[in-house]
N, C-alpha and C positions, 0 to 999 in steps of 0.2 A: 497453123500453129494451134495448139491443143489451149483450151482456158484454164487461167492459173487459179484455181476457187482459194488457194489457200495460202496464196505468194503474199498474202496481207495477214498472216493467221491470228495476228495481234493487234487488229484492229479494233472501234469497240464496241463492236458487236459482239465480239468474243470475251472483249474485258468489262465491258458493262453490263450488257443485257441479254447473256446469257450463264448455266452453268458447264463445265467442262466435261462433256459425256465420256470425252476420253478414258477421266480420271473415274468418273460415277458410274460409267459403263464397261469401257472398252479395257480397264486393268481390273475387273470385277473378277469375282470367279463363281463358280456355282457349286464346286468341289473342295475340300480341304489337299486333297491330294493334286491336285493341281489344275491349271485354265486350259490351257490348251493342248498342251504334252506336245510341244512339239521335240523333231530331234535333227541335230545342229553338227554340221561337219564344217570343216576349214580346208580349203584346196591348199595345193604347195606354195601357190602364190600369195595367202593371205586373205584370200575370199573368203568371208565367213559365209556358211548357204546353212537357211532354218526350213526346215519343209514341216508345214502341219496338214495333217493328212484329214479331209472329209469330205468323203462319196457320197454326198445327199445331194447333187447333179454334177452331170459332166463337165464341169467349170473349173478354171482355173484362175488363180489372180498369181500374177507374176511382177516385185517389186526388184527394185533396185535401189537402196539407201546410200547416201554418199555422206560420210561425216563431214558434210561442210556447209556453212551459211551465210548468210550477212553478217556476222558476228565475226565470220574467219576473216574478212575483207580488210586492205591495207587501207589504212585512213587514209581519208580523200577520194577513195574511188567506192565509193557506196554504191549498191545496186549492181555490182559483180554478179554475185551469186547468181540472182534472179534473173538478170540477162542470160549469164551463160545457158541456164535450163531453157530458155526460148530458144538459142544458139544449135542448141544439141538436134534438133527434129530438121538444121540445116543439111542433114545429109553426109555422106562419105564416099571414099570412094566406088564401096560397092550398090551404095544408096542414095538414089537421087533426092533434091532438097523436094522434102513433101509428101516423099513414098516411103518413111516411115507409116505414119498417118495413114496412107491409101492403101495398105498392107493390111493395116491393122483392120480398117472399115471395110475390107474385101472377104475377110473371114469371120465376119458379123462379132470381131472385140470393142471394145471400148478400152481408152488409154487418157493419160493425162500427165503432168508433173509438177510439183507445186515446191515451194522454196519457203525456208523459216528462217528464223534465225540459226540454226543449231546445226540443220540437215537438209537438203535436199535430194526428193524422191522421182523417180519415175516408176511408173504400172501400169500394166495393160487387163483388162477381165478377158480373157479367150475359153473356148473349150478345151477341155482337154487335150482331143487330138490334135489342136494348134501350140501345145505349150513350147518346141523345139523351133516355130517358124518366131516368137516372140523372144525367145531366150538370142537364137543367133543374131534379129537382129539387136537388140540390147546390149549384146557384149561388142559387137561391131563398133557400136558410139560410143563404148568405152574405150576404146583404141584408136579410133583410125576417123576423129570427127574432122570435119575441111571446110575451112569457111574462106570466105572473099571479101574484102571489103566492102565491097554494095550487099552483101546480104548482110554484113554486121549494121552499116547505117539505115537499111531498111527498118532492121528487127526494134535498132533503136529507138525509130518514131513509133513504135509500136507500143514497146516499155511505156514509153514518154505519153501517150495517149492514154495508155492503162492506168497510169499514177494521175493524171487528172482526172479520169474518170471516177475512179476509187479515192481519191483523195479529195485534190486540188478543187472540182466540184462537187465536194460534200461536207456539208459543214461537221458533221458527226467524226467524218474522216480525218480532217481536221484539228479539230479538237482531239481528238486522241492522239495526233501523231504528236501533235505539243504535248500533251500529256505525257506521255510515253517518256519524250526527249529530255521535261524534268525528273523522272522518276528517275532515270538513271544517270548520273551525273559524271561517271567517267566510264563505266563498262559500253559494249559496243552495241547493246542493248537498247540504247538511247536513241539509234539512229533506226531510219526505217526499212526495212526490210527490203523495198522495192527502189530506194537510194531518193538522196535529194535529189530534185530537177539538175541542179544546173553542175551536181556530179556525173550523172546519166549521160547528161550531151559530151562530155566530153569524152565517155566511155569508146574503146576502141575494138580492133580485132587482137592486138597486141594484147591486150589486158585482157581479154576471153582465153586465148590462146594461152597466155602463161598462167591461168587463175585454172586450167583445166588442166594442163599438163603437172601446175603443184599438188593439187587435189585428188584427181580423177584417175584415182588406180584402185587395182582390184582388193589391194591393203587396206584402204580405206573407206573400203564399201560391205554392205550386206546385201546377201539374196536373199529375199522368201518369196518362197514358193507354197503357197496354199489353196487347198481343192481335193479334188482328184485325184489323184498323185501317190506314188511310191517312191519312197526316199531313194531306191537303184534306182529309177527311172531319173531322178532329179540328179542324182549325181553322175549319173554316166553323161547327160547335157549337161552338166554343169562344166566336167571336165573338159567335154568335146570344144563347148563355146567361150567358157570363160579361163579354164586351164592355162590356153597358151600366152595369155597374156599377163606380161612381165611384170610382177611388182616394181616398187618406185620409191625414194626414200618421201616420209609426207613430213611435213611440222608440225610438231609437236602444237598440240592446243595448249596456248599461255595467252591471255587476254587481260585485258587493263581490267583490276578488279574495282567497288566501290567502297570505299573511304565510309567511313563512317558519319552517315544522314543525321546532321544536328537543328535542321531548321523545315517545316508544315511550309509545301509550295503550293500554290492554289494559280489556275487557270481558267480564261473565263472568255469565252466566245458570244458573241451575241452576230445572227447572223439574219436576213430578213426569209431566209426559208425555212429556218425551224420551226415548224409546227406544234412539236411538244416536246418542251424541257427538259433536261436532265441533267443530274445529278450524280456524282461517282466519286467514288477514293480509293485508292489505291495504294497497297504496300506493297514498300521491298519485303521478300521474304525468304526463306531456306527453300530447297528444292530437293528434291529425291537427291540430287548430287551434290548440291554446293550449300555452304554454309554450314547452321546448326540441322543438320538432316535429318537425326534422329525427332526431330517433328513434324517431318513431311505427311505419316500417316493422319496424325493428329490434325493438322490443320486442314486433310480431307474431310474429315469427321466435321469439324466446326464448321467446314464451310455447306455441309449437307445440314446439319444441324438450323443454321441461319438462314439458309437460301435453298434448301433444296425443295421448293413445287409449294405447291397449298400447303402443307403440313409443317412448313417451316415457321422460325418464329419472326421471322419480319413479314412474309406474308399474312400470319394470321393476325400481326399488332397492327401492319399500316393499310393493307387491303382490307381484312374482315372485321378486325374490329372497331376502327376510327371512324370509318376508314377516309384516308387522305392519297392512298396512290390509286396508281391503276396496274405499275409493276415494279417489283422489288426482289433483291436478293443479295446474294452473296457467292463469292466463286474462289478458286484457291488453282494458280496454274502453278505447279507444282516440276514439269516435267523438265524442266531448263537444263542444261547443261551448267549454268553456272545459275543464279541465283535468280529464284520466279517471284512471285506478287500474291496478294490477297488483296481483293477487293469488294467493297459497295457499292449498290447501284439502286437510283429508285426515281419512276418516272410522276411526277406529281399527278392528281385526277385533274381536271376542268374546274377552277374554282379556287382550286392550294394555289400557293404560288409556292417557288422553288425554296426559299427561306424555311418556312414553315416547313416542308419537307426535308431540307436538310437537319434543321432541328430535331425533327424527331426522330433522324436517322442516327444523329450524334448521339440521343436520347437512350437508345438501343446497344448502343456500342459501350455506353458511358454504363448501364446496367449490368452488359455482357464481362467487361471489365472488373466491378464491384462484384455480383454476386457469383459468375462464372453457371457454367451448362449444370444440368444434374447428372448423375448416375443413369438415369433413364431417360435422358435426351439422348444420350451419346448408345445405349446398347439400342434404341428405337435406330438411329442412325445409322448402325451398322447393321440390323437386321435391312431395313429398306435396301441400304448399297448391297450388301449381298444378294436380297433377292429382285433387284433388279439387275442383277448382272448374270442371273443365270439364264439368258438369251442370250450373252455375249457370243456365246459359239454359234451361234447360227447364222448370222452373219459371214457369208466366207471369209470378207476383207479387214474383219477386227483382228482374227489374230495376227496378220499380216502388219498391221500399222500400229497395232499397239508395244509390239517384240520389236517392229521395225524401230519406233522412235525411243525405244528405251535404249536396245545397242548404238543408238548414234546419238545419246548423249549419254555415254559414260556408262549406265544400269545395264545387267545382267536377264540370260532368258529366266535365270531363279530367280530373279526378280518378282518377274511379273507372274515365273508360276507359284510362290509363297505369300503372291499379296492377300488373300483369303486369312491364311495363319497372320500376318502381320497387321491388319484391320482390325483383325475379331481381339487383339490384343492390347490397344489401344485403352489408357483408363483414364477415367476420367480427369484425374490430377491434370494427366498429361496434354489433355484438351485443353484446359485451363490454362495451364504453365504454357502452351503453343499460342494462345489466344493474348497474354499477358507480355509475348516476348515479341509477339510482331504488329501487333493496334497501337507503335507509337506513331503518335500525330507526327512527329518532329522527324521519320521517313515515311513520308507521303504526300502523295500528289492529291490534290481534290481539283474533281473536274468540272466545271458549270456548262450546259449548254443552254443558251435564251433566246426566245423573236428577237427582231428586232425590227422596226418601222419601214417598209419600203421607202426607199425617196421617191418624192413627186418627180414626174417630168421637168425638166427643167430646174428642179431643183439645185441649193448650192450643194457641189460633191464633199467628201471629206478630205481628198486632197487640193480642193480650192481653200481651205478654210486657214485661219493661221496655224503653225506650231500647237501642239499642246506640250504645255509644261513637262520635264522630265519627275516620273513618280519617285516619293523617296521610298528607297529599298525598305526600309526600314515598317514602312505604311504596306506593301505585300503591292500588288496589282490596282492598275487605277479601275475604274466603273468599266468602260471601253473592253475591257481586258487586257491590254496592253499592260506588257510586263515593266 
């Protein structure tokens, strides 16, 4: 079974201590007239198939997008999604369990599949002259996948080993997945991607089997096809392998939305393997789809503006000029299907303590608020995104995952080829008015992570000790972190 790099894609490494190259990169353009020009047919059955066409080697990247994720899952069985994509490399009847994989590694590709909240993908990199042995088997496991009970509970301890890995031993992991859980207080957002533990264990073949057969039709999926390639060549395989297979009626996407965040939640781990502290906060925010949208370009802009590399303005107040971190920024995930986040993140130097650090993160935000960006923060901003986006094509698998994740949550391939026009168009007002409608404290998470003392050998445990007191709501979190 193939590594899920991205089955946690909200984790917070991505929400802390990084920026979104997706959004800074991979939806960039280099052109006004367009990103990647691809051209997009719909088979009878409802397959949408995008082919972007480039001969700079004989290579192909072949996806498969499924509008569905941990978000689509029936409460109480979290961690559908995620299973099922492990599920799928179980074989068919024309495919033994495993010989997907030894296919693919037979004709020198690489492949993988990874699961969000929103969409889950599979893709393979092959040559060219292999893209017809990749497509058939692909459409084969959109149809005709066959599982057993002993491989469902195998795959299970698998899951379940992954989510400790990734999580349960790590306190970072952790902390965010709490975090996460209070940012979103009723949407299905809250919950984690890769499922709670003790929903996992009781996950079946039953619940794979009907989670694939609601989801998993060619309606509800996209192909790209990018490399090599000619749009008749993609389409005559398209026909041949994914044609015959029947559309399916799917449900409608309607998800529990969030109520309007009237109270600043704060979260605070202290764990004895942290080595170095941090610090984060997080908003609810609009998304290219959901919400107030028409700020989604805008609060790209502020968030290159605040966090984007040395040139930003928290690196140059908390790195270069104090200096009290060692790393700081700001990020804007934008791409949701229903409603994304803005966040801060800053790791104190050797010396700050976390306090101090959040203060003058507050310090920033509380300026950014008052005086709002200039006129020439925001066209500097948009010059940099621009011209760091004009590599995006040469990458073959960008325009593949960038068109891929816009059509399976909601956005348009004009979308992403008039993002260039819709950037360069951003004014300042608008940054400001973005910045003012989503930095309220009263929807937000703030994240703590801290050392904390090894116990001695022998030492008394924390569950030898008596009760502690219950905190009042009203006081927020006790020291401990306990809510």
């Amino acid at each position: 079974m193939p590594n899920c790099p991205t089955a946690l894609i909200r984790r917070l490494g991505a929400a802390l201590l990084g920026l979104s190259l997706l959004l800074a990169i991979g939806t960039g353009a280099a052109q006004a007239e367009g990103v990647f020009h691809p051209k997009v047919f719909t088979l009878d059955n409802g397959l949408m198939v995008v082919v972007i066409q480039n001969d700079r080697a004989p290579i192909v990247t072949h996806m498969v997008w499924y509008k569905v994720g941990a978000a689509d899952e029936v409460q109480g069985r979290s961690g559908i999604a995620h299973f099922l994509e492990h599920l799928m490399f179980k074989g068919t009847d024309k495919v033994k369990p495993g010989e997907f994989s030894a296919i693919v590694g037979r004709i020198g590709g690489r492949e993988n599949a990874f699961t969000t909240y929103d969409y889950t993908g599979y893709f393979q990199n092959v040559s060219a002259d292999n893209l017809e042995t990749v497509m058939r088997l692909e459409a084969d496991r959109m149809a005709n996948l066959r599982l057993t009970d002993a491989q469902v509970e195998s795959e299970r301890e698998v899951v379940r080993e992954e989510r400790r890995m990734r999580t349960d031993n790590s306190p970072e992991g952790i902390l965010y997945e709490q975090a996460h859980a209070a940012l979103f207080q009723n949407s299905p957002y809250g919950r984690p991607v890769i499922g709670w533990d003790h929903e996992i264990k009781e996950l079946n073949r039953a619940d794979a089997i009907a989670f694939y057969h609601r989801y998993y039709a060619p309606n509800n999926a996209v192909l790209i096809v990018a490399g090599d390639v000619t749009v008749e060549k993609v389409k005559a395989l398209a026909e041949k392998y994914y044609g015959p297979i029947p559309r399916r009626d799917v449900p409608v996407r309607a998800r529990p939305q969030e109520p309007e965040q009237k109270a600043a939640r704060r979260v605070e781990l202290r764990d004895p393997r942290v080595r170095e502290p941090r610090w984060g906060r997080t908003y609810v925010a609009p998304s290219y789809n959901a919400g107030q949208k028409q700020y989604a370009y805008a609060l790209q802009i502020l968030a290159e503006i605040m966090g984007g590399g040395p040139t930003s303005r928290l690196y140059k107040s908390l790195v270069v000029e104090r200096p009290i971190a060692t790393s700081v920024g700001a990020g804007y995930d934008g791409t949701a299907f229903d409603l994304g986040s803005f966040y801060f993140y800053v790791s104190p130097r050797q010396g700050t303590d976390v306090a101090a650090a959040e203060a003058a993160m507050q310090g920033e935000i509380a300026k950014l608020l008052k005086d709002g960006v200039s006129a020439d923060e925001v066209k500097r901003a948009i010059e940099r995104m621009q011209s760091a986006a004009i590599f995006a094509r040469d990458d073959l698998s960008t325009g593949a995952r960038v068109i891929g994740s816009a059509l399976a949550t909601g956005r348009t391939v004009a979308d992403v080829e008039t993002w260039p026009d819709h950037i360069a168009a951003v004014t300042v007002d608008e940054v400001n008015a973005a910045a003012r409608l989503v930095l309220d404290e009263r929807q937000s998470v703030t994240s703590v992570l801290l050392p904390a003392p090894r116990e001695a050998p022998g030492a008394e445990k924390a569950s030898d000790r008596a009760p502690t007191p219950p905190t009042d709501p009203a006081r927020g979190p006790s020291r401990d972190g306990k809510l």
